[in-house]
C-alpha positions, -999 to +999 in steps of 0.1 A: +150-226+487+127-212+464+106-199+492+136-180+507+137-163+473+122-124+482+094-114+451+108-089+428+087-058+421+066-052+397+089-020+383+114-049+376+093-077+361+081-054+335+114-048+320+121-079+318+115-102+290+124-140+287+150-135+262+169-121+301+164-148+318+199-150+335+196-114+342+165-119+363+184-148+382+211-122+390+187-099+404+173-122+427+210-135+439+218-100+442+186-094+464+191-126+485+229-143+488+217-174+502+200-182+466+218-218+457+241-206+426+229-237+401+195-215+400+214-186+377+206-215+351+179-210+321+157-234+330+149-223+366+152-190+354+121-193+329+105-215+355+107-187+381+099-164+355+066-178+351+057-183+381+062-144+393+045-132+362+019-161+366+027-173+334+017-207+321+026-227+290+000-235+267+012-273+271+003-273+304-028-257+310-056-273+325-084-262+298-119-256+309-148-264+284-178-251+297-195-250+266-192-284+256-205-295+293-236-279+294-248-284+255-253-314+233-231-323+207-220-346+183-186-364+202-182-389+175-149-369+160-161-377+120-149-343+099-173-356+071-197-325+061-230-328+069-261-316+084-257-318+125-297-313+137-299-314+180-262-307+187-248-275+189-209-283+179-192-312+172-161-324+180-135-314+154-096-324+163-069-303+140-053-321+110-015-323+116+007-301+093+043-305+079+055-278+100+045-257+122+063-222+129+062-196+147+057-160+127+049-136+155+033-136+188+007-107+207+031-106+241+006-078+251-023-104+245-003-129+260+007-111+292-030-100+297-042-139+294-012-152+314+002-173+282+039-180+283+053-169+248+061-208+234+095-214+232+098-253+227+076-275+194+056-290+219+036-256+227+045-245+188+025-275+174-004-264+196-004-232+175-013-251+141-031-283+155-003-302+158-008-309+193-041-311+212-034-316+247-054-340+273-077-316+286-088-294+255-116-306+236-114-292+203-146-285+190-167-266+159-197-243+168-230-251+151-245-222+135-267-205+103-272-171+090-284-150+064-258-142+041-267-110+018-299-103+026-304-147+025-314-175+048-285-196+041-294-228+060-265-247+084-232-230+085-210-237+112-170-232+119-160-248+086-124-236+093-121-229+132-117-252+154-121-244+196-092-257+217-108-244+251-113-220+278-085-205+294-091-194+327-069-164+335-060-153+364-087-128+370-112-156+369-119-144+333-120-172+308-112-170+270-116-194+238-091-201+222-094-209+186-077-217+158-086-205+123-072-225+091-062-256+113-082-284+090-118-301+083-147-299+101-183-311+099-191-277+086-166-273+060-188-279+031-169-283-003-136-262+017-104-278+030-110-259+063-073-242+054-061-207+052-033-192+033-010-166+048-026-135+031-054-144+047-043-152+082-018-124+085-049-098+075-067-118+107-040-112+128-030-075+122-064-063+124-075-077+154-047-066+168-051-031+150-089-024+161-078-034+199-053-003+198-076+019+182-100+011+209-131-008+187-143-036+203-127-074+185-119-100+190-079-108+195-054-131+180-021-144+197-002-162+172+003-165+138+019-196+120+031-214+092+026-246+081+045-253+058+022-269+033+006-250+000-030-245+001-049-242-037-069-209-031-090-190-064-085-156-046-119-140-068-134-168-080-129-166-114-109-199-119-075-185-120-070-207-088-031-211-076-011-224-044-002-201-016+017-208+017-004-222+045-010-206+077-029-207+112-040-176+137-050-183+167-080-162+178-092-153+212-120-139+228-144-145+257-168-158+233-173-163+194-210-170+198-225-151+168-265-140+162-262-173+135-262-196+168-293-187+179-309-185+146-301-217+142-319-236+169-353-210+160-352-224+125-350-262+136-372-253+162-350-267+189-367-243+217-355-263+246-316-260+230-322-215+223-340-216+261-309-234+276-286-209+255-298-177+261-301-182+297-261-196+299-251-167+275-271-142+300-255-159+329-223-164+316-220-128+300-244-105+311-248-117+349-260-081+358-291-092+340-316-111+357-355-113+363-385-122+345-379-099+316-340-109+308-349-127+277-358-086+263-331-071+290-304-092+272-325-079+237-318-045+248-281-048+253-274-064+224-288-039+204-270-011+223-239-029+215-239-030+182-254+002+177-226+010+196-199-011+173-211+005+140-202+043+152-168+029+164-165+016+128-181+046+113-156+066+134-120+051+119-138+042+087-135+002+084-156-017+060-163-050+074-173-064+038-194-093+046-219-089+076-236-117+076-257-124+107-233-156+112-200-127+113-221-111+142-211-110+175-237-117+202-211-097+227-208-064+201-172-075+193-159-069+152-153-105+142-142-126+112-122-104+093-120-112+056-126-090+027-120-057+047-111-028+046-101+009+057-119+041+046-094+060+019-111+085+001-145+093+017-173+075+001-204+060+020-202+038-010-172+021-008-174-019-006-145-035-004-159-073-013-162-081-048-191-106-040-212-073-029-208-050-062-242-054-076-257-042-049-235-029-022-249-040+002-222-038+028-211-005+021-192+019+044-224+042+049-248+016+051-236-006+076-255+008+104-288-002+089-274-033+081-270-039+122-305-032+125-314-053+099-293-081+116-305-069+149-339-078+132-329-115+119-322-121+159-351-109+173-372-133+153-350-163+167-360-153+200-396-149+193-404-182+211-392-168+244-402-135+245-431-107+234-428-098+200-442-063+209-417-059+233-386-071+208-402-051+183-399-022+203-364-028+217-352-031+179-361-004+167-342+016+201-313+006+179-321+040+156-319+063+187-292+049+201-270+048+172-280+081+163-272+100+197-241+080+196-227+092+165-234+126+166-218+125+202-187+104+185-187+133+155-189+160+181-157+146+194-140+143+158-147+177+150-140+188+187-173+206+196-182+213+231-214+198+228-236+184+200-267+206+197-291+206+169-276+233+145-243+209+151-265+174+135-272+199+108-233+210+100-223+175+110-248+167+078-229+191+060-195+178+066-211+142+054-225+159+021-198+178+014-167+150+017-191+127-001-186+151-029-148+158-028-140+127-014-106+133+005-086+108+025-106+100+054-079+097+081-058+124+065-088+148+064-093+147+103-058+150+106-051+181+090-085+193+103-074+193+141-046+219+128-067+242+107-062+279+116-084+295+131-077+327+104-077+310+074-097+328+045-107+321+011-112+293-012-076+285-023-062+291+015-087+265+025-082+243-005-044+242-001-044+235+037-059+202+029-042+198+001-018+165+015-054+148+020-066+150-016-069+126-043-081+148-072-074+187-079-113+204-066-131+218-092-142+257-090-180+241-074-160+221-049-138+244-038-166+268-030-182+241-011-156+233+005-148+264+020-183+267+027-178+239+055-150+249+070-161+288+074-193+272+086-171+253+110-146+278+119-177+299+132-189+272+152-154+265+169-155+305+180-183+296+201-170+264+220-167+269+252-136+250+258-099+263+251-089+255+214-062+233+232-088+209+248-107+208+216-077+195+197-067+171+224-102+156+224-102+156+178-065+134+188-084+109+209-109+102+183-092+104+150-065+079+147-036+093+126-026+058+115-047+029+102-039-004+085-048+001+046-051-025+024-023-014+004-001-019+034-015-047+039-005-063+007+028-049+006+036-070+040+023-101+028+041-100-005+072-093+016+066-125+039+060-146+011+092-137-001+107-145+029+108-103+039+095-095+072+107-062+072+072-040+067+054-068+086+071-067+115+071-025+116+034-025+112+026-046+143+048-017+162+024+010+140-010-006+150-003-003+188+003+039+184-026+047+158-033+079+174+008+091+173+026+107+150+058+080+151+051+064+120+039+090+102+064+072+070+025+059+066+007+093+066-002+092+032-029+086+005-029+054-012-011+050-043-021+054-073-011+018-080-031+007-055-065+018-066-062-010-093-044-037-080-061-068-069-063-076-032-054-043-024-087-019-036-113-051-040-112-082-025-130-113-022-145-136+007-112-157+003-090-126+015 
């Protein structure tokens, strides 16, 4: 019967959702009588759903785990913490919870992987480790890094835990991971938990970059578990429960620069041979040849040169980049003490643990992805030239640098980026370092500026919405300084002022996830609100729109003080 059934179009599928599942079964009666009635029931309906759509349930799902075929690990299952030398993960199953529950779900993610949204426990549980089906094999990665400038020894997953690859149907595969689901071998003194401040900052900005275009990694699903976890949220022994949670990440990879840095400083050559050349095969098959070792080099480091303008662009603070939180596919990845860009300061660090010396700051994390570039090209000195690394790290500075002035040309909507423009893009650096106005307001208000506005006051009053303090006399001279400077250069573009502000549109987003948002949401949740959390997964998909502009605002005054919404720490 079901063969008889003619397919629906496309147009139709994509209005439906499986909360109309008896609709859909209409449509198809309607489109062929001869349909047996009992099939206008819910079950067939989702069934049939899911099979148009090619939908599967996570319960289902024949896992692939590549990784774990091809590279040595330690299968014995122990969670105890220790040192794993010659194995590059170990097997790690999730430790049940009370509960799990379902908070929210990415259906764009979800439709893009072919993952049917989980409607029954059984594909619930798998959300928060209750449930690990026959043919995952949960796992932890193996891995060091240098943390703050540091050689920090064995790391590892200490609180994600690998379920699989799932092969879409594109032939693309993904991991899926789960972050907060329990112990593993590389948990150290930690419980391998997460609280729901944590996890819901995990899942809204992954979710948020993706929509403003950066390069992340994803998450799908975000859960309870309905068990307290003891978290001291700045280390400073005022340690307290907070609700439990899970996210389940995604992404075609999670292999960081720490992975290979790893197996250099054991001097496991064989084990780094065998994994640069799957990670080339695997991820850059375009690369091949007796040079691929430096190739692969060179496109990592275009990457990430690449990733730090996209961050310099929105202006998000990572907070802690490690070389273990860097991605060997450029992706942003582990989000934790972050942070958004409010008023303009190259300074800004969002992490408590880097005050002293700032070391993550918002205007030095470019050299910080050279510097992490670096720490990689010495774990791959036993298989290639150090001449030749040397000289395809330090590419990194022109690359970044004709990137950014190109990504900059775009924000200030310039035609083209010649030499005179570096030198007033310079000037727009020096001169909002000085009056330090709302970053994302700034370029907003920018992209409006008349073209006939004179004098100080007329200049200081048009972006007078993005200001956190009234200019002194000096910065308002300044100031106008700029944007005269600017104006001029604008007369001379030779595109129509319409095209320019199109093109400032595409590249400044008008909304972005602050922390003060942020912490409003969670305290919402926790309180069993869900109002502002569930509206701000709507606002994260249109950053570049003016429909929520109930957010186009500076941050509160009470937000520049309050903890967890202007500092945080590594357990945000």
């Amino acid at each position: 019967m079901l063969g008889d059934v003619k397919p629906v179009p496309d147009y139709v599928l994509n209005g439906i959702s499986l909360l109309n599942l008896t609709n859909l079964a209409q449509i198809l009666l309607k489109r062929n009588q001869k349909a047996d009635k009992r099939f206008t029931e819910v079950p067939w309906s989702a069934t049939l759903y899911l099979k148009l759509n090619k939908m599967e349930q996570l319960s289902s799902k024949i896992y692939k785990k590549e990784f774990v075929d091809t590279f040595a690990g330690d299968d014995s299952g122990t969670l105890t913490p220790r040192q794993t030398p010659g194995v590059l993960y170990s097997k790690a199953k999730p430790t049940p919870v009370e509960k799990v529950t379902l908070l929210t779900w990415s259906d764009t993610l979800a439709n893009e992987l072919g993952i049917a949204k989980p409607t029954e426990q059984q594909d619930i549980d798998i959300l928060g480790g209750n449930r690990v089906t026959d043919s995952m094999y949960p796992y932890a990665a193996c891995y060091a890094g240098h943390q703050f400038g540091n050689w920090a020894g064995q790391l590892g997953d200490g609180r994600a835990i690998t379920l699989g690859e799932w092969e879409a149907a594109d032939g693309k595969t993904w991991e899926l991971q789960l972050k907060g689901a329990g112990l593993t071998p590389y948990s150290r003194r930690a419980d391998g938990r997460a609280v729901l401040r944590s996890s819901v900052r995990e899942y809204l900005m992954s979710e948020a970059m993706h929509y403003l275009g950066v390069p992340t990694t994803r998450a799908l699903s975000l859960v309870s578990t309905g068990e307290p976890v003891l978290r001291d949220m700045f280390y400073n022994g005022n340690a307290a429960y907070e609700p439990g949670a899970v996210v389940m990440r995604v992404a075609p990879s999670f292999l960081r620069f720490g992975n290979f840095e790893m197996l250099n400083a054991r001097k496991e050559h064989d084990n780094l041979r065998q994994l640069v050349d799957w990670t080339i095969s695997r991820y850059y098959p375009h690369i091949t040849g007796e040079d691929k070792v430096i190739d692969w080099f060179k496109e990592v480091v275009d990457r990430t040169a690449k990733l730090m303008v996209e961050w310099m662009r929105v202006g998000f603070v990572h907070g802690v980049m490690n070389t273990d939180n860097m991605s060997i596919l450029g992706l942003t990845i582990d989000y934790g003490p972050y942070s958004f860009v409010d008023n303009f300061d190259p300074n800004f660090t969002p992490n408590t643990t880097d005050l002293p010396g700032r070391r993550y700051a918002f205007g030095k994390q470019p050299s910080i992805g050279y510097w992490n570039l670096g720490a990689l090209a010495g774990a791959l000195l036993p298989l290639a030239d150090k001449d030749k690394l040397v000289e395809t790290l330090e590419s990194f500075k022109d690359v970044y640098w004709t990137e950014y002035y190109a990504m900059m040309g775009r924000k200030l909507g310039l035609d083209q980026v010649s030499q005179l423009d570096r030198d007033l893009i310079s000037q727009f650096e020096k001169t909002l370092t000085e009056i330090q106005p709302d970053m994302t307001i700034f370029f907003q208000l920018l992209i409006d500026l008349p073209l006939s506005v004179e004098g100080e006051e007329a200049v200081a009053d048009h972006f007078k919405q993005a200001l956190y303090d009234d200019l002194s006399a000096e910065q308002k001279t300044a100031f106008y300084t700029l944007i005269s400077n600017y104006l001029e250069r604008l007369n001379t573009n030779k595109i129509r002022r319409s095209d320019s502000q199109e093109m400032m549109r595409k590249a400044n987003p008008r909304f972005v996830l602050r922390n003060y948002l942020l912490h409003q949401a969670i305290e919402g949740l926790e309180k069993g609100d869900d109002v502002l959390f569930v509206k701000l997964q709507e606002a994260i998909k249109e950053p570049y729109s003016d429909k929520f502009d109930e957010f186009f605002q500076t941050r509160p005054e009470w937000a520049s003080q309050k903890a967890g919404c202007s500092m945080l720490s590594c357990s945000s």
